[in-house]
N, C-alpha and C positions, 0 to 999 in steps of 0.2 A: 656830734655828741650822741652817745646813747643810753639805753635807762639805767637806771640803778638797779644794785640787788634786789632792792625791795621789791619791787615789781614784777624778779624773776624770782622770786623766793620760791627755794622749793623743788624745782624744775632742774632736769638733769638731760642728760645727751643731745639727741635730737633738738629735743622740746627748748632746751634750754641755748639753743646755739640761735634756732628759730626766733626766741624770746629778743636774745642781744644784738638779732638785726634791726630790733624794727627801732626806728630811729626817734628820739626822746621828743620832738617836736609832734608827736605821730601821739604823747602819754599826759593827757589831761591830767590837773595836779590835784582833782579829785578821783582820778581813775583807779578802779577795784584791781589789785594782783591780779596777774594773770592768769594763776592756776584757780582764780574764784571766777574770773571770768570766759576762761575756757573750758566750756564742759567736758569737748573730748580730741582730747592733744592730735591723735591719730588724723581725727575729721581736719583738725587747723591745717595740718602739716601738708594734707591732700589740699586743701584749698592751697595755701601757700605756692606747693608744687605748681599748681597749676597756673595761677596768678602771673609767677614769673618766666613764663611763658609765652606771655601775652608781649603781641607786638606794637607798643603804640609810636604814634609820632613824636616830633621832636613838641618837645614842652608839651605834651596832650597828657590830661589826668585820667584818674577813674570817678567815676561819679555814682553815688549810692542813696538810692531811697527809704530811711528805714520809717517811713512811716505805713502805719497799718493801714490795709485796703478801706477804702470808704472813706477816707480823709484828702478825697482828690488824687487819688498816687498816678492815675494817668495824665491827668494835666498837669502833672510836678515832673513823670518821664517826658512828655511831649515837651517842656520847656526846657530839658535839659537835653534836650536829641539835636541841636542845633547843626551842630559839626561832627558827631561823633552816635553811633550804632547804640542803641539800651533796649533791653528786653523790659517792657511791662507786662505779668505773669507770665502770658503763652506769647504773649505779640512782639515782633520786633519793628522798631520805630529809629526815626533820623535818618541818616545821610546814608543816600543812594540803596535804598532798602525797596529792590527793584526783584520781581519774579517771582515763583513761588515756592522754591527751592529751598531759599531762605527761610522761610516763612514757616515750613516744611521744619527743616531740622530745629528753630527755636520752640515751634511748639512741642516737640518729641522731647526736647529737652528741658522741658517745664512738666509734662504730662510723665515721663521717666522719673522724674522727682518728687513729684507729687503722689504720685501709686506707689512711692518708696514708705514716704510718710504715713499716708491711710494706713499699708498695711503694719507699719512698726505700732501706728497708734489703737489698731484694731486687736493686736495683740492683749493689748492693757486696758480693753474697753471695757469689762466687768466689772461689779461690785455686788461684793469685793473680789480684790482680785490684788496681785502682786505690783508695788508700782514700778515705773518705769524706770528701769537698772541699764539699761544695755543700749546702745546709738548706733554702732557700729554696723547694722544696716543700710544707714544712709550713705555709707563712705562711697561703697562705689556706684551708684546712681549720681550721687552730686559730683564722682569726678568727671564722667562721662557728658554730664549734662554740661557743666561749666569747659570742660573741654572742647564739647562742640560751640559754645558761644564765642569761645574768647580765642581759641586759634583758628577757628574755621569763620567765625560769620564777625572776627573782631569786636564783640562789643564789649565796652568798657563802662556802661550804665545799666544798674540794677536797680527793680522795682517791686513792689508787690509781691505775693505769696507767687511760689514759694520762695524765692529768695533773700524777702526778708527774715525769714525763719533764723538766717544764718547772719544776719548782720556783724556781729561781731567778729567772728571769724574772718569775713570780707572786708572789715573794717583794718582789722591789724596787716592783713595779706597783702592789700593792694596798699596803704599808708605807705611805706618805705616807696612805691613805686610815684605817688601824689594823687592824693582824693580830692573830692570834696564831697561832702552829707548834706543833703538838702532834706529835712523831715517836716513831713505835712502833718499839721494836728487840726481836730475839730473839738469841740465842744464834748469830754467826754463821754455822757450821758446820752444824749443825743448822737454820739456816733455809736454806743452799744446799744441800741436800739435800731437803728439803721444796719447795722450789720448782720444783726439777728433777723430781723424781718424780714430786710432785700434779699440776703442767701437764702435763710427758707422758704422764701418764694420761689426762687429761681431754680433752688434746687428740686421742690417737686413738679416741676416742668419738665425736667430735668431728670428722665430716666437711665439713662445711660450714664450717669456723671461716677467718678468713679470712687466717690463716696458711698455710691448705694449698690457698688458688685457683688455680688454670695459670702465672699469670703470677709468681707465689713459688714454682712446684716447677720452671719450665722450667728453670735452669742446674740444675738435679738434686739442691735440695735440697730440706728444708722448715724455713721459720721456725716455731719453738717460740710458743707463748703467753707464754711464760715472759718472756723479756726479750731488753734487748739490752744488751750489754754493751763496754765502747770497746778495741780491742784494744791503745790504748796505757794500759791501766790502770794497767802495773805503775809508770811516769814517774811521778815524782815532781810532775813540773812539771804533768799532768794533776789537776786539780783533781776533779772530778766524775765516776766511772767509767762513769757510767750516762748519763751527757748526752748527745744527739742534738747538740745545737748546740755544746757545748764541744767533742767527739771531733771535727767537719769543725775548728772553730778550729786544733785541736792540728797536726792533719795540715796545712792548709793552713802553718801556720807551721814546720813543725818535718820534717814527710814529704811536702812535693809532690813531682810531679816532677822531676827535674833540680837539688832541690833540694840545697845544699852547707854540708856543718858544718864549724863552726869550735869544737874542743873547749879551746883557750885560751881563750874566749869566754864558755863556758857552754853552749855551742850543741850539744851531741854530737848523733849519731843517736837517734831516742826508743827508750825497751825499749818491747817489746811482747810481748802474748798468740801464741802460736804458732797456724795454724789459721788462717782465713779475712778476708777484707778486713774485715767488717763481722760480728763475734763475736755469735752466739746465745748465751744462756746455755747451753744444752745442748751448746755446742762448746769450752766453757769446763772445767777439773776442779774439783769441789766446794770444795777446799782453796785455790784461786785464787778463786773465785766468792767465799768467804766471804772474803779479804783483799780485795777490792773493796767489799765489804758494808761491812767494818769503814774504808776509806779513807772510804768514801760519809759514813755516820751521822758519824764526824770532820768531813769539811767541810759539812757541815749547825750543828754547833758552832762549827765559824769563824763561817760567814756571819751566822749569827744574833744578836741582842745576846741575853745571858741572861736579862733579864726578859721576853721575849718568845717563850723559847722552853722547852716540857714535854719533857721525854722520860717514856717511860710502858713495861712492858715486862709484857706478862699471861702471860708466860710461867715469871717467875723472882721469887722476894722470899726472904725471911727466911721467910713460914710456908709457902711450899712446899717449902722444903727441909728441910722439918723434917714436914710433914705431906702425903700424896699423895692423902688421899681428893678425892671429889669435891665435897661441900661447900665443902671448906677452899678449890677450884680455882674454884667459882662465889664465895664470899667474897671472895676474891683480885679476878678478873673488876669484881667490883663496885666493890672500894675503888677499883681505875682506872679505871671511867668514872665514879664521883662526882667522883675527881682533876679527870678532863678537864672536867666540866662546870663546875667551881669557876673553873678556870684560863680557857674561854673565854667564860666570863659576860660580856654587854658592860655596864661598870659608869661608870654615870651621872656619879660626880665619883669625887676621888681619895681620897677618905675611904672608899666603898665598897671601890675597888680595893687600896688598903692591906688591908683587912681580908679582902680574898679573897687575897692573895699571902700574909697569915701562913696563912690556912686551908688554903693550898698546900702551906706550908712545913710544916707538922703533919703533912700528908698525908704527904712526903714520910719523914719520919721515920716515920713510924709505919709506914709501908711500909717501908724499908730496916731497920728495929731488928730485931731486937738482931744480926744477924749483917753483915760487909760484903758489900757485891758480889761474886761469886762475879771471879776474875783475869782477864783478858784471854786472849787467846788469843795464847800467845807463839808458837805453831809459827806465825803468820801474819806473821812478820817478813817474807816476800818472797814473789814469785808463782811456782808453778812444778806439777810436775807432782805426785804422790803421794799415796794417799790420806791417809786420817786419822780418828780417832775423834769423835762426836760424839752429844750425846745433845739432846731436845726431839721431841716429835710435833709432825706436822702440824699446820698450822692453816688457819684459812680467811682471806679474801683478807683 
C-alpha cells in the first residue's frame, strides 16, 4: 500500500513520483504533509538519489539517530554499530571499521558538510539582516558526503550533527528501503545548558574549529559548534526548530520580503526568537533552547510510525532515582544499549521480529518500573526570556 493524496497534496513531477514511492507503513497517522515537512524537494530528491544506491544485505536496515548531540548520541551509535558500519558526527564506528583510510574519507565527509552549513548560516548571521530564504547550497556537499559514506565505506547508521540536521529527509529516503529511529532524549533544560556550556568550552580551545574561520567572524560574530537554531521556533506552524531546510521553507512562505498577512486566513506574521537573522544556540536563552528541544523530540513522534521508532534516555529511569552510585549509572548505561541493540537487529522473517518487539517491550518496563516518568516541564509552555532551574550533568556527544 501506499499513501494517500493527502499527504502528497500539492506536489507535482519529480517530487510527486518521489512522494508515492515511500510506502504508507513508512506515514505516521499523525504525520505533517509532505510539502510542510520537506523544506527543500530538490535536497530530498539528492538524498533519495543517493540512498538508493546503497548496497545493503539481505534483510539489513538503515538505522538513524535523531537525537540531538548531548543526549548520549554516541552511546546510541555504538549500540547500534553492532553488525553494520554508522557514522557518529566525524567518526565512523561498527563492524570491521579497520585502518585509517576509512576513517579519513568519514571525517572529510562530515567536515565537507559542516563548512557547507557555517557558511550558508554565516550568510544570515546579522541583525538585522534578510532571513534565510535559500538551502540550495547544501545540495551538493550533502550529496558528496553521503556518497562517500554509503557507497564507498557502506554505512547505513547515522548520528549526530551534521546529519541530524537532515533527519527527515533521511527518514522518508531510506523508509521504503527499512529503518529503524532510535532517539536519545535528556532532560530538556538541563541538556540546553549542557550543550551551551560544553561547546563553548570546547570551542574556545578550539582555534582552528571551523566555526571561528574569517569568513564566520567578518560581520563580527562567531558561530558556536553548538547548533543552529530557526529563529521562527516559537510558530506553531514551524514544524522542526532545528531544520536548515524547514526554517528557509517557513521564511520563504510566511517572512519574505514585501511579504503580506492576512490574519482572517491563518496567515499572521510568524513569532519568532529575538536576536539575529539566522539564531546560534548560544544567542538563544537556555529556557527557550529547551522549549525547542521539547517541540523537536514531539515532531520526531509525529513523523515516525511507532513500531519503528525507540526512544532511549541514559540519563533518567526508575533506578536512578532512587540509587546515584556509579555502578547503578553504568548498569542503567547498559540496559539501554542492550534496548537499542534488540530494537535494530535486522530480523530475517516476522516470527523473529515479533519476538524481538516483546523483548523491547520487557525492556521497556523494566526500565520505566516501578516509578513513572518523572513530568514534563510545564514552565516550557512558551518561548521567551528568563532563566530557570534545572538538574542533569553533562554528557558527551
Amino acid at each position: 500500500a501506499h499513501v494517500g493524496d493527502n499527504f502528497c497534496f500539492s506536489l507535482t513531477g519529480a517530487v510527486l513520483a518521489a512522494c508515492n514511492e515511500i510506502p504508507a507503513a513508512c506515514i505516521s497517522v499523525q504525520a505533517p504533509r509532505f510539502i510542510d515537512a520537506i523544506g527543500d524537494h530538490q535536497l530530498f530528491l539528492t538524498v533519495r538519489d543517493v540512498v538508493h544506491k546503497a548496497k545493503l544485505g539481505r534483510d539489513q536496515v538503515f538505522v538513524l539517530g535523531p537525537g540531538r548531540g548531548t543526549t548520549a548520541t554516541h552511546e546510541t551509535a555504538q549500540a547500534s554499530a553492532e553488525n553494520r558500519r554508522v557514522i557518529h558526527y566525524a567518526a565512523l564506528l561498527g563492524e570491521k571499521v579497520q585502518g585509517q583510510l576509512g576513517n579519513l574519507i568519514a571525517n572529510h565527509a562530515s567536515r565537507l558538510l559542516i563548512s557547507a552549513q557555517h557558511e550558508l548560516r554565516s550568510r544570515y548571521g546579522g541583525a538585522p539582516g534578510p532571513p534565510l530564504l535559500d538551502t540550495s547550497i547544501l545540495i551538493k556537499p550533502l550529496k558528496t558526503s553521503l556518497s562517500s559514506l554509503i557507497m564507498q565505506l557502506n554505512v547505513t547508521g547515522f548520528f549526530d550533527s551534521p546529519w541530524v540536521n537532515y533527519f527527515t529527509e533521511l527518514f522518508y529516503a531510506t523508509c521504503p528501503h527499512g529503518v529503524r529511529v532510535v532517539l536519545s532524549i535528556r532532560e530538556a533544560l538541563a541538556w540546553a545548558k549542557s550543550r551551551q556550556g560544553h561547546h563553548r568550552a570546547l570551542q574556545e580551545q578550539d582555534t582552528s574549529s571551523v566555526a571561528n574561520t574569517p569568513a564566520n567572524n567578518e560581520r563580527g560574530r562567531r558561530l558556536s559548534t553548538a547548533g543552529f537554531v530557526c529563529p521562527y521556533a516559537p510558530d506553531p506552524r514551524l514544524l522542526d526548530p532545528f531544520s536548515l531546510t524547514q526554517c528557509a521553507a517557513f521564511a520563504r512562505r510566511f517572512d519574505a520580503p514585501g511579504k503580506k498577512f492576512n490574519e482572517t486566513q491563518g496567515c499572521g506574521a510568524p513569532h519568532r526568537l529575538p536576536g539575529n537573522a539566522a539564531l546560534d544556540f548560544d544567542d538563544v536563552d537556555p529556557l527557550a533552547l529547551a522549549a525547542a528541544m521539547e517541540k523537536y523530540n514531539q515532531y520526531v513522534h509525529r513523523l515516525v510510525p511507532a513500531d519503528l521508532l525507540l526512544q532511549v534516555n541514559y540519563f533518567s529511569s526508575s533506578v536512578l532515582r532512587t540509587r546515584t552510585d556509579n555502578q547503578s549509572k553504568e548498569e542503567w548505561r547498559q540496559l539501554e544499549s542492550n534496548l537499542i541493540a534488540l530494537f535494530v537487529r535486522d530480523s530475517p522473517d516476522e516470527l523473529v521480529s515479533e519476538r524481538v518487539s516483546e523483548r523491547v517491550s520487557e525492556r521497556v518496563n523494566e526500565r520505566d518500573s516501578p516509578s513513572s516518568p518523572p513530568p514534563p516541564l510545564s514552565a516550557l509552555e512558551g518561548f521567551g526570556g528568563g532563566g530557570g532551574g534545572g538538574g542533569g550533568g553533562s554528557g558527551g556527544r
